[in-house]
FINU-745427 format. One line per 2 residues: number of its first residue (from 1); their letters; for each residue x, z, y of N, C-alpha, C. Coordinates in nm, 3 decimals, padded with zeros to 5 digits. Last residue first. Layout:
BEGIN
NUM> a> X/Z/Y/X/Z/Y/X/Z/Y | ...
// end
This chain:
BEGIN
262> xx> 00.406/01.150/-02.073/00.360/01.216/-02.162/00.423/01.228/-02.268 | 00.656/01.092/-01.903/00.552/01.176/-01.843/00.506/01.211/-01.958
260> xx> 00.953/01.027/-02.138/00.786/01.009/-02.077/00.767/01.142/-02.014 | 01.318/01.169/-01.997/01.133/01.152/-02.113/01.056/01.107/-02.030
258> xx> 01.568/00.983/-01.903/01.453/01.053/-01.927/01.325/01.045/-01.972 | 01.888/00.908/-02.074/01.735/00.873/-02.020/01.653/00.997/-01.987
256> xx> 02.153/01.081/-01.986/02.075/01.037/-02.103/01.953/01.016/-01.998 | 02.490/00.939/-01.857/02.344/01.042/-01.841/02.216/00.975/-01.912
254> xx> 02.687/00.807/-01.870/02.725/00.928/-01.914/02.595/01.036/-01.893 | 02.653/00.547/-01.704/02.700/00.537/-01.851/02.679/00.689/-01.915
252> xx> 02.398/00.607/-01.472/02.520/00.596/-01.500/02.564/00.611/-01.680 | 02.201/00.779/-01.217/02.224/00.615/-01.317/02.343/00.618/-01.351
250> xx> 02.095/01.079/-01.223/02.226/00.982/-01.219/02.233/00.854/-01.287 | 01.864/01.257/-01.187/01.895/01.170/-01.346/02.004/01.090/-01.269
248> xx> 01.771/01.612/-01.153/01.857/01.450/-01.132/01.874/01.372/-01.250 | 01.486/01.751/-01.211/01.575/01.743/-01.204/01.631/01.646/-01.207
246> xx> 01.140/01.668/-00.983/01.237/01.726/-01.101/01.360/01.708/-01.127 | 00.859/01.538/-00.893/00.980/01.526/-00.867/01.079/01.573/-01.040
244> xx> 00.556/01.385/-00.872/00.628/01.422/-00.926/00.759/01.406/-00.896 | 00.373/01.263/-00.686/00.324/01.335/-00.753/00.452/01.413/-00.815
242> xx> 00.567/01.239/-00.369/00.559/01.141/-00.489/00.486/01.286/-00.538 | 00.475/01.297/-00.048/00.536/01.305/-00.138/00.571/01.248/-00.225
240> xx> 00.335/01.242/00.289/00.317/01.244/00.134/00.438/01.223/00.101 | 00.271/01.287/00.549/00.426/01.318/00.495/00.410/01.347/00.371
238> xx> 00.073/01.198/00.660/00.038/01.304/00.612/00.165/01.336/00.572 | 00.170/01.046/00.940/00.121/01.120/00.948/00.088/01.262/00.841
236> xx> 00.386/00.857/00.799/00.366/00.877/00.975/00.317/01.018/01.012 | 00.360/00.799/00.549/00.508/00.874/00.572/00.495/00.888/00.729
234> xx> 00.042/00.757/00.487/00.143/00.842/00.413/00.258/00.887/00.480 | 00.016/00.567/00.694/-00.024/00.695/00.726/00.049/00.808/00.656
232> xx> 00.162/00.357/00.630/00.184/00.344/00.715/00.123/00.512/00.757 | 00.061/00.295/00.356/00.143/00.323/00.324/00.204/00.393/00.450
230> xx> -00.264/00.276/00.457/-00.160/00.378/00.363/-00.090/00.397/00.400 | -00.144/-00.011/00.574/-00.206/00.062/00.625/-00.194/00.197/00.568
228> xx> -00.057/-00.164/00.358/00.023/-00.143/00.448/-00.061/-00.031/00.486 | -00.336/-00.115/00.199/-00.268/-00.063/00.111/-00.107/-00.054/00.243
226> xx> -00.477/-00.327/00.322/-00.503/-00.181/00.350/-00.402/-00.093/00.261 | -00.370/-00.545/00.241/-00.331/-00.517/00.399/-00.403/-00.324/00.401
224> xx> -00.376/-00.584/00.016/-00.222/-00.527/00.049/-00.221/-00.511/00.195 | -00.559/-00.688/-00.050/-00.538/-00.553/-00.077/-00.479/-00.487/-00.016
222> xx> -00.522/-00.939/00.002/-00.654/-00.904/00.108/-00.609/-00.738/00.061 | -00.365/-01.032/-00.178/-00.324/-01.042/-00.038/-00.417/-00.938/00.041
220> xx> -00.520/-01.000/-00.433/-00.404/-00.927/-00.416/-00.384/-00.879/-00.241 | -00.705/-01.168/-00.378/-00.717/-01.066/-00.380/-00.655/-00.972/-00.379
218> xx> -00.522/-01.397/-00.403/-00.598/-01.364/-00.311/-00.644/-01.236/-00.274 | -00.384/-01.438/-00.611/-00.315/-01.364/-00.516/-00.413/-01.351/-00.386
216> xx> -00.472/-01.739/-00.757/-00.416/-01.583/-00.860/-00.387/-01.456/-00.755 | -00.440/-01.898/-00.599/-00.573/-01.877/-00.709/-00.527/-01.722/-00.754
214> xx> -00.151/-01.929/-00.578/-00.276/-01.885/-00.444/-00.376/-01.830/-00.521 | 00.034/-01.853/-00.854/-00.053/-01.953/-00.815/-00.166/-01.877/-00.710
212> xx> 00.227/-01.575/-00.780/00.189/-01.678/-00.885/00.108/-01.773/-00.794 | 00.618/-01.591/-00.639/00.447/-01.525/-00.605/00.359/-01.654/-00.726
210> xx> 00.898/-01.476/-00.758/00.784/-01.601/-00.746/00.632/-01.525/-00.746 | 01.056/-01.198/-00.594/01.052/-01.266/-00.729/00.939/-01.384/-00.689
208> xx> 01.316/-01.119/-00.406/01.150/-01.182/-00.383/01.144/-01.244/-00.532 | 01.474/-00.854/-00.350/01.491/-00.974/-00.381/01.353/-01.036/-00.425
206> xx> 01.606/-00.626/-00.096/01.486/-00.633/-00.170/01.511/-00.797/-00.205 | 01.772/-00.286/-00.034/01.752/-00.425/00.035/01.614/-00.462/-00.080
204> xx> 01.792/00.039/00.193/01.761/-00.074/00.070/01.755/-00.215/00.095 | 01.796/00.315/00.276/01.854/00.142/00.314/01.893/00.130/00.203
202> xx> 01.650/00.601/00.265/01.685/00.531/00.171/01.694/00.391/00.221 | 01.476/00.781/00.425/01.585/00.795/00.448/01.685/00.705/00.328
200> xx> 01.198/00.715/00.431/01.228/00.838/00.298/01.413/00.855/00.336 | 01.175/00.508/00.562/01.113/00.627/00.664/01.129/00.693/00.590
198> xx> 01.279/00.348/00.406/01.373/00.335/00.537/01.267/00.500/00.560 | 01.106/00.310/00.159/01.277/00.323/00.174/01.304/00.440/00.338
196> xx> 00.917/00.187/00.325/00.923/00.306/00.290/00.997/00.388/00.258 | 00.967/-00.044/00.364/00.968/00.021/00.457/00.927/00.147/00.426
194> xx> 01.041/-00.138/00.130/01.135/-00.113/00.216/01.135/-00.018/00.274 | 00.775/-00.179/-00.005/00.906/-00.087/-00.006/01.021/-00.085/00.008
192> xx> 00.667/-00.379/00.207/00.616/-00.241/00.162/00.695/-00.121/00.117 | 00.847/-00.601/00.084/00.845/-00.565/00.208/00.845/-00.382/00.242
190> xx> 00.767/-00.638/-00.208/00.900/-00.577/-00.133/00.912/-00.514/-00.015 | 00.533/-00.712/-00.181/00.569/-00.520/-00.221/00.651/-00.494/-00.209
188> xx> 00.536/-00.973/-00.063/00.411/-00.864/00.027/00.462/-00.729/-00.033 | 00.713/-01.063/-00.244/00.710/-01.049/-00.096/00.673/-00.955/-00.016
186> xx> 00.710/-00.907/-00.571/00.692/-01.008/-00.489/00.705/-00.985/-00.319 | 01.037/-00.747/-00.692/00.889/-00.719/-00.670/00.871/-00.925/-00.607
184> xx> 01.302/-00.509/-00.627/01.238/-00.640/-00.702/01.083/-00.622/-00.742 | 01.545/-00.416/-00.429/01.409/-00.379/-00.472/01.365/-00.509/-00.580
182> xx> 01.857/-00.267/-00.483/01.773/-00.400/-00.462/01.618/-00.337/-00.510 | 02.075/00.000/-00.366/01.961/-00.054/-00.447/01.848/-00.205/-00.412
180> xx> 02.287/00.029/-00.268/02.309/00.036/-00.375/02.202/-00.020/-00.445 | 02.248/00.111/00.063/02.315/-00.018/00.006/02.323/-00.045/-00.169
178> xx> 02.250/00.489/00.013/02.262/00.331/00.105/02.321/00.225/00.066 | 02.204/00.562/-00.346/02.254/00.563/-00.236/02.205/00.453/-00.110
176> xx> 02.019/00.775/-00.580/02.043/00.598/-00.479/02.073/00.596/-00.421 | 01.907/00.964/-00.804/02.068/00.906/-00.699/02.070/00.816/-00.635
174> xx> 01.707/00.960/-00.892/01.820/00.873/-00.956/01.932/00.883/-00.859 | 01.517/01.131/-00.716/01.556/01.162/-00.898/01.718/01.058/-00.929
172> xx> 01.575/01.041/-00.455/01.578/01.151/-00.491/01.644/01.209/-00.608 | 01.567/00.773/-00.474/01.673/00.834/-00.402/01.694/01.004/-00.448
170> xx> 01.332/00.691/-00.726/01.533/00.641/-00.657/01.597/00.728/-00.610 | 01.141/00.835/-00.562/01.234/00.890/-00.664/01.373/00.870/-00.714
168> xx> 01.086/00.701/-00.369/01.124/00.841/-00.319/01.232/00.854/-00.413 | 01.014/00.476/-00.456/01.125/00.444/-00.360/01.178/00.600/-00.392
166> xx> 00.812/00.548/-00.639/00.905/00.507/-00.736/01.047/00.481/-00.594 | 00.595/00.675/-00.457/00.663/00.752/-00.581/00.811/00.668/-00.638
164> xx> 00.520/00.441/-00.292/00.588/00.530/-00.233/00.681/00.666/-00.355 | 00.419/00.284/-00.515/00.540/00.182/-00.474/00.606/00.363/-00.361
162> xx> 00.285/00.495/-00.772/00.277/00.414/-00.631/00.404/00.388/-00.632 | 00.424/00.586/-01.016/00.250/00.590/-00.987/00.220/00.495/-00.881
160> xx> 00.640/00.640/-01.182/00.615/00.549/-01.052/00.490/00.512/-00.989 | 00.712/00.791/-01.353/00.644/00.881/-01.268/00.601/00.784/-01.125
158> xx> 00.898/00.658/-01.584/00.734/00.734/-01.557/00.721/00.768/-01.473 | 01.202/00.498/-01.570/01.151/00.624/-01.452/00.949/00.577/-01.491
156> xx> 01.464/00.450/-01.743/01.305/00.379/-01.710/01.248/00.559/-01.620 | 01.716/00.172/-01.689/01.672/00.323/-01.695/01.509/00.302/-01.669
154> xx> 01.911/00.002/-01.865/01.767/-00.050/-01.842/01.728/00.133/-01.827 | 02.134/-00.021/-02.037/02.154/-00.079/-01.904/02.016/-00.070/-01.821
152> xx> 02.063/-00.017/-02.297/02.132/00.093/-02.231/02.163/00.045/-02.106 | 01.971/-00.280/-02.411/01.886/-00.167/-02.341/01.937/-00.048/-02.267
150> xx> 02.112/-00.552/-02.241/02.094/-00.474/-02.342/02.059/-00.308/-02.294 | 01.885/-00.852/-02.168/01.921/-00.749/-02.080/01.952/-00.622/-02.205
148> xx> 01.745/-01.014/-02.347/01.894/-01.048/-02.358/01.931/-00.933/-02.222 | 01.468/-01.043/-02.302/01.540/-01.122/-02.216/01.678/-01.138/-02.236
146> xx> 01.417/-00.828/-02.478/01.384/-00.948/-02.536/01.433/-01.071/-02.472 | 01.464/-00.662/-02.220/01.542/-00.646/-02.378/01.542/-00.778/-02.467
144> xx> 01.245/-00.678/-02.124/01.395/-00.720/-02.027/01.467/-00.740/-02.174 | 01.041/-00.637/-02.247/01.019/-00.734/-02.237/01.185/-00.781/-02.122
142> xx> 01.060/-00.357/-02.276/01.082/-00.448/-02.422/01.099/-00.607/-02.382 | 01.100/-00.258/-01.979/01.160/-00.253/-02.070/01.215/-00.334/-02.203
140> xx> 00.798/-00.285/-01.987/00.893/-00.364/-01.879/01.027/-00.373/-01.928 | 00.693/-00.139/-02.153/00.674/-00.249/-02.121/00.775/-00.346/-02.042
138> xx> 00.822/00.109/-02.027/00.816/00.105/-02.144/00.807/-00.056/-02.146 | 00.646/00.128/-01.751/00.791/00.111/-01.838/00.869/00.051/-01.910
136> xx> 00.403/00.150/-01.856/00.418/00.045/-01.757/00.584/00.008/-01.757 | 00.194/00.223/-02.057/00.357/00.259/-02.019/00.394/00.165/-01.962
134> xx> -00.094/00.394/-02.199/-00.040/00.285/-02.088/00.093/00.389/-02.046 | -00.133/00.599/-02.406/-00.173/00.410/-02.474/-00.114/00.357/-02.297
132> xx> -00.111/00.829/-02.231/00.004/00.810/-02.356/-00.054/00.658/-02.401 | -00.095/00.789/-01.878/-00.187/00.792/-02.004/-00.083/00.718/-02.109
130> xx> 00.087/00.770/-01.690/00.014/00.878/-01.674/-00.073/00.906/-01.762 | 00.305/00.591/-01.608/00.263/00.649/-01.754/00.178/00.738/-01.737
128> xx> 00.373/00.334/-01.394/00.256/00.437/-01.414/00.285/00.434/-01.584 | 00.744/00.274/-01.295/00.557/00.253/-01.315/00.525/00.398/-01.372
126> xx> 01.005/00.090/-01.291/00.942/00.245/-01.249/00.825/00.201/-01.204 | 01.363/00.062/-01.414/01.234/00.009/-01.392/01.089/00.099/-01.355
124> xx> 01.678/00.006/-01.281/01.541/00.107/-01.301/01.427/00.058/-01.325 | 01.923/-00.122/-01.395/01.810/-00.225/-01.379/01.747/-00.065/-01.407
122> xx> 02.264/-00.207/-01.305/02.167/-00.172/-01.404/02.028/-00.194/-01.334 | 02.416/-00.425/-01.189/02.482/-00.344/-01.295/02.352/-00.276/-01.384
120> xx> 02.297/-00.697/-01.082/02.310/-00.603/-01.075/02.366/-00.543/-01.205 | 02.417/-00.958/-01.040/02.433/-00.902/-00.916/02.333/-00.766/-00.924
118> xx> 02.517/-01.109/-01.262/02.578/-01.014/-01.229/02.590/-00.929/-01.071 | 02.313/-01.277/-01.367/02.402/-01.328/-01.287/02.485/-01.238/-01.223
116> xx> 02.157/-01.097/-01.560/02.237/-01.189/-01.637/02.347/-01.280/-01.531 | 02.047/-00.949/-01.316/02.117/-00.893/-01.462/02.269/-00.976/-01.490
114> xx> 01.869/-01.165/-01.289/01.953/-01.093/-01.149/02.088/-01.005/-01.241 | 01.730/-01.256/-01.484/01.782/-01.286/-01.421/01.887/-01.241/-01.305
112> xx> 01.571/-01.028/-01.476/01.687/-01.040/-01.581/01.784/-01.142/-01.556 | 01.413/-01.005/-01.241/01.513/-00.909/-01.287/01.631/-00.920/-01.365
110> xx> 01.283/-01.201/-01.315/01.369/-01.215/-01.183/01.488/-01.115/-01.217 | 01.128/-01.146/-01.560/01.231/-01.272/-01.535/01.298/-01.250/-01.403
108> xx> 00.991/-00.950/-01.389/01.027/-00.884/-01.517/01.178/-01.012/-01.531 | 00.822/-01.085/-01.215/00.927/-00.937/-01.159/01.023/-00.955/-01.297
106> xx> 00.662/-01.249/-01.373/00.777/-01.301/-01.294/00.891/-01.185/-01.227 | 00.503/-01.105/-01.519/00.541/-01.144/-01.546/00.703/-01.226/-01.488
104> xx> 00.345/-00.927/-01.272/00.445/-00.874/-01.371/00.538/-00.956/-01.446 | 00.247/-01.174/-01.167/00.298/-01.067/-01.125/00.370/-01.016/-01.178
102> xx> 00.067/-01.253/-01.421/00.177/-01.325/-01.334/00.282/-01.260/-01.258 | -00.011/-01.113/-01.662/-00.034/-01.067/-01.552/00.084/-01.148/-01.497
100> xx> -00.172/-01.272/-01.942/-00.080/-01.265/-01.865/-00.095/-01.229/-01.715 | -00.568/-01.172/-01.980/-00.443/-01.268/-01.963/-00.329/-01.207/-01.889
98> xx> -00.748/-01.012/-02.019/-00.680/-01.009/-02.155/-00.514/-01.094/-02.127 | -00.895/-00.917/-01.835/-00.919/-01.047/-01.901/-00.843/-01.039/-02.010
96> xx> -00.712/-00.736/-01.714/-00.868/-00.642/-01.757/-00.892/-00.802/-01.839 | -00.361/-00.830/-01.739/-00.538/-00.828/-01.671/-00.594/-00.770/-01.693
94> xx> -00.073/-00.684/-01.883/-00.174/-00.773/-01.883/-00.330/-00.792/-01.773 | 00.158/-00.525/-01.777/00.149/-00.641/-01.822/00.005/-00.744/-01.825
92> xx> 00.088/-00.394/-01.433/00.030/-00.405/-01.608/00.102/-00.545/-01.601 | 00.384/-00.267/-01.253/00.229/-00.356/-01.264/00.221/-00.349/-01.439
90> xx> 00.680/-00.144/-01.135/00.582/-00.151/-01.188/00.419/-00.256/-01.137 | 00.928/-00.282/-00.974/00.845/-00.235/-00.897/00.729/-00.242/-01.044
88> xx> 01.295/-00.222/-01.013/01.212/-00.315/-01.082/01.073/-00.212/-01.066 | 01.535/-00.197/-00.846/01.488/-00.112/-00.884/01.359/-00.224/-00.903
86> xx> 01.906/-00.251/-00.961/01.776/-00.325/-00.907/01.640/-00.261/-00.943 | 02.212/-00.121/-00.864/02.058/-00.085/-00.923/01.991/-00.190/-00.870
84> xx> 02.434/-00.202/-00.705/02.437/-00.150/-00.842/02.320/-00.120/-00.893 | 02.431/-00.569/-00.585/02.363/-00.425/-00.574/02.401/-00.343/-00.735
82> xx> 02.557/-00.824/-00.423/02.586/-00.756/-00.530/02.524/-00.621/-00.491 | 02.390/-01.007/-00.220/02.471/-00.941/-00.237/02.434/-00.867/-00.380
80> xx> 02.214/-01.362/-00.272/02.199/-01.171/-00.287/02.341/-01.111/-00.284 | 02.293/-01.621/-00.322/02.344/-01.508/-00.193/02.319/-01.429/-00.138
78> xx> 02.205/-01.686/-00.593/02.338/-01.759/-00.510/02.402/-01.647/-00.386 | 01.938/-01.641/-00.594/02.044/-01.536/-00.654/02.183/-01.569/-00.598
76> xx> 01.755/-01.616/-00.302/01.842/-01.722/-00.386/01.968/-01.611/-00.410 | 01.625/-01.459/-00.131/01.483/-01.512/-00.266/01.574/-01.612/-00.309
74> xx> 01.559/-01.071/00.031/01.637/-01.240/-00.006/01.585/-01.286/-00.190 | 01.570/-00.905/00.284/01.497/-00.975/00.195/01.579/-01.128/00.164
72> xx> 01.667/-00.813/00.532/01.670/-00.755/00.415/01.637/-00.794/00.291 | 01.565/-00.919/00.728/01.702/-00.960/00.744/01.766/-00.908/00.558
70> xx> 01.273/-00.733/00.791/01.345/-00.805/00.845/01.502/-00.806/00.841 | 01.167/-00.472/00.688/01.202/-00.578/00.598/01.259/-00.686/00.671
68> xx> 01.106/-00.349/00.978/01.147/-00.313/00.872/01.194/-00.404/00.751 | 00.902/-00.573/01.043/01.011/-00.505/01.113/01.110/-00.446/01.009
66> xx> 00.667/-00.556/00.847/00.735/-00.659/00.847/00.883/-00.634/00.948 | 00.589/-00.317/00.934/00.644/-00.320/00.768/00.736/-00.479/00.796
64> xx> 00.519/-00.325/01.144/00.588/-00.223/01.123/00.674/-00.241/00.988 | 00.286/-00.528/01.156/00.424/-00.543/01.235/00.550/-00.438/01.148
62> xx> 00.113/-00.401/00.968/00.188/-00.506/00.930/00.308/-00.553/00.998 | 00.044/-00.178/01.142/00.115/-00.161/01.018/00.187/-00.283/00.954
60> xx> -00.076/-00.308/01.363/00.023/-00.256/01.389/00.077/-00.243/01.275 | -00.310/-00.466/01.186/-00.186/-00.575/01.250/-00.080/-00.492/01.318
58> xx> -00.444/-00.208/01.128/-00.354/-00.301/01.030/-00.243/-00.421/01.081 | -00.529/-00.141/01.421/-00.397/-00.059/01.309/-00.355/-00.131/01.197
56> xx> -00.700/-00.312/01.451/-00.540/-00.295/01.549/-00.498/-00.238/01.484 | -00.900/-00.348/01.246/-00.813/-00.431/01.249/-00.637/-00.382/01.341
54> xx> -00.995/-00.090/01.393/-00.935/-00.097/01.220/-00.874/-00.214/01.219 | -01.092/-00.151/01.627/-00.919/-00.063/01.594/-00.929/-00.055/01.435
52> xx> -01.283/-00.302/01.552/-01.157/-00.376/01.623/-01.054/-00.289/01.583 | -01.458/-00.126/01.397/-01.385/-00.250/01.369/-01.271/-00.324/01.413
50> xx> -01.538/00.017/01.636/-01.440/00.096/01.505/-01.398/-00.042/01.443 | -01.662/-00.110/01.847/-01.499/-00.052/01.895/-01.431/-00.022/01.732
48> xx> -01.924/-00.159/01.741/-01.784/-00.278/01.778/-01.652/-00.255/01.763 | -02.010/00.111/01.689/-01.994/-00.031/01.586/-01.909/-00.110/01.610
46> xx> -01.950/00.241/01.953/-01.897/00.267/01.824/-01.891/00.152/01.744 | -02.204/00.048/02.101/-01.974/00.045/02.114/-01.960/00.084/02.039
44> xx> -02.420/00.105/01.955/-02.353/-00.025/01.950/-02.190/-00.041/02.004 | -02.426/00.370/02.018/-02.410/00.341/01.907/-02.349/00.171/01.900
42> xx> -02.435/00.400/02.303/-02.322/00.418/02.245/-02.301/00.383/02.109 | -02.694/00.240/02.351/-02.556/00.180/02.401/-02.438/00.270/02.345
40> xx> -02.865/00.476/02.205/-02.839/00.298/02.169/-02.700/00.236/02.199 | -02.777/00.650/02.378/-02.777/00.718/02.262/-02.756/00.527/02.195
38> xx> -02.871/00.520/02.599/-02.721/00.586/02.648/-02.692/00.604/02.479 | -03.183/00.540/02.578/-03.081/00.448/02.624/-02.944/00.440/02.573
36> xx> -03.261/00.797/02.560/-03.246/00.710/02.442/-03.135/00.587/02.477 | -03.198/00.879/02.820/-03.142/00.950/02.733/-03.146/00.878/02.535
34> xx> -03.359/00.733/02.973/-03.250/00.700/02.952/-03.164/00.747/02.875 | -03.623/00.824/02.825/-03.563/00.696/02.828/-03.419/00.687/02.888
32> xx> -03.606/01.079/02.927/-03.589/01.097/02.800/-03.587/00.924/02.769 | -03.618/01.066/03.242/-03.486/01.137/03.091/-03.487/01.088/02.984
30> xx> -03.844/00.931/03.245/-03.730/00.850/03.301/-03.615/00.919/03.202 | -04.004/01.163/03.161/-04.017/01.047/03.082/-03.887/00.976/03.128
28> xx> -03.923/01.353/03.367/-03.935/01.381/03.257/-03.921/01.273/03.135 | -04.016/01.171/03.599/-03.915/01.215/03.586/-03.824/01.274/03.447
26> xx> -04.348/01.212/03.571/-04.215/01.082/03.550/-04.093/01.113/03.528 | -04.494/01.472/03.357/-04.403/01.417/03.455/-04.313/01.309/03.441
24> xx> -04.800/01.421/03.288/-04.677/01.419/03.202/-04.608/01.371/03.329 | -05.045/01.645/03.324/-05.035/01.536/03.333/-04.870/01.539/03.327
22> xx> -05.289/01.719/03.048/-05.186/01.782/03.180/-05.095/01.620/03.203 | -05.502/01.680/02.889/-05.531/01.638/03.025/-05.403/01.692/03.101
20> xx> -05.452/01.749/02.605/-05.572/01.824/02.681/-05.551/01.814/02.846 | -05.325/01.519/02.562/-05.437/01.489/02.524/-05.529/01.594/02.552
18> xx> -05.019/01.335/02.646/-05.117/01.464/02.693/-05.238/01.475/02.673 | -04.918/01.083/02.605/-04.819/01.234/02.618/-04.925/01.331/02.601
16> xx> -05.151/00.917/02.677/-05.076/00.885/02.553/-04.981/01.038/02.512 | -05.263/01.015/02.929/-05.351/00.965/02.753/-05.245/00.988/02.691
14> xx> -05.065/01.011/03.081/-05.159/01.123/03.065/-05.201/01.144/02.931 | -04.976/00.769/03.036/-04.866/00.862/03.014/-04.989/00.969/02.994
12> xx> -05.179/00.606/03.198/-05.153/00.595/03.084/-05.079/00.707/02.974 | -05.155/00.772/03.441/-05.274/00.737/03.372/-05.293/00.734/03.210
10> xx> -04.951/00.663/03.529/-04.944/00.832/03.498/-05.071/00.802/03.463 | -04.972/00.389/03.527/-04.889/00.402/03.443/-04.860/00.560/03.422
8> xx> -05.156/00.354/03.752/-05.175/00.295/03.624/-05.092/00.354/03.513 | -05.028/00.460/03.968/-05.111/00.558/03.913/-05.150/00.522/03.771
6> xx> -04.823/00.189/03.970/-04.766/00.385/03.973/-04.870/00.449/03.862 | -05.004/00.020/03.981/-04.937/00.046/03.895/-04.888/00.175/03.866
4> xx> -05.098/00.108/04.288/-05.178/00.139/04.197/-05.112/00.108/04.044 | -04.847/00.073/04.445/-04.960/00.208/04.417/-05.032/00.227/04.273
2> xx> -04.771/-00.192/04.412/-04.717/-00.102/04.363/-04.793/00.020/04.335 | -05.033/-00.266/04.576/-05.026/-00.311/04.436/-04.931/-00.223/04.355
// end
């Protein structure tokens, strides 16, 4: 019975492979099925395997960042240490909706707050100007001022494009020493720039402004895990920079602001 399947099936192979009658070797066919085989089964591990290690590198980056921000972070003005800079983390004032950006909104009050309780001396604030109608600054700025923060106390750094541009530049452009600078931001960006602080050679600490309503941060949250991730290749592997450096600006009574980017 085996026999005659055998011949049943070079029979078939004959017809189907070979239509001026040569007859199609098994062996030949067995290759080229397992050779599809092997081509299937690897495609389906790739699929599986790249998902999983995209998740393992974000739950390594999140360890990493959260390590780093450990012991450093604090959310009651009562028992922040005294910092001479609070470096105030850019965002739009407003949505693409037209509405109050929560986010921003609460960095901006924490800050002045932090000001007005004397646990900082001055206040960097550092965002995106990269277009003359958006000043992320600037903004941040009118709206500390309007807080009763007086403006010569309020340095504004353009060039904060990313949370890794505005740590570098602290240290770099403004002088920042170890221990001198508070970060101010929400949780998930403090953290973030810390740990970026720390791998730019900058110990920092960081004060948690009010995260807005869940409704409002979802999307945020889900961002910020690939955005650890970044942040985690930037100073590991590509040894990114900030777009922009340039000469010192010294926080201090006796050094004039610096210009817009534009």
């Amino acid at each position: 019975m085996k026999a005659w399947r055998g011949n049943a099936l070079r029979l078939v192979l004959t017809v189907k492979f070979c239509g001026d009658g040569r007859r199609f070797s098994m062996s030949r066919f067995q290759r080229i099925f397992q050779i599809r085989l092997f081509k299937q089964r690897s495609f389906r591990f790739a699929a599986l395997l790249l998902p999983m290690a995209g998740l393992a590198a974000i739950a390594l980056a999140n360890h990493a960042i959260q390590s780093a921000a450990r012991g450093r972070c604090f959310a009651d003005i009562d028992t922040v240490p005294r910092h001479r800079v609070g470096l105030v983390l850019g965002s739009a004032r407003s949505l693409k909706s037209g509405a109050v950006n929560l986010h921003y909104k609460h960095r901006v009050e924490t800050a002045a707050s932090l000001f007005h309780a004397g646990k900082v001396d001055w206040l960097l604030v550092s965002g995106d100007n990269s277009r003359a109608a958006y000043n992320e600054p600037a903004d941040m700025r009118d709206d500390l001022v309007a807080a009763g923060v007086p403006a010569d106390r309020v340095y504004l750094d353009y060039a904060g494009f990313r949370t890794l541009d505005s740590v570098v530049r602290a240290k770099e452009i403004f002088r920042l020493g170890d221990g001198e600078c508070l970060v101010i931001s929400q949780k998930f960006h403090v953290e973030r720039a810390l740990y970026l602080a720390q791998k730019n050679g900058l110990r920092a600490s960081g004060f948690i402004a009010p995260d807005p309503p869940r409704i409002h941060t979802v999307k945020v949250k889900i961002r910020e895990q690939f955005a650890r991730l970044a942040a985690c290749v930037d100073v590991n592997l590509l040894d990114t920079r900030p777009h922009f450096l340039g000469p010192p600006v010294p926080i201090g009574p006796d050094t004039p602001q610096p210009p817009p980017v534009l």
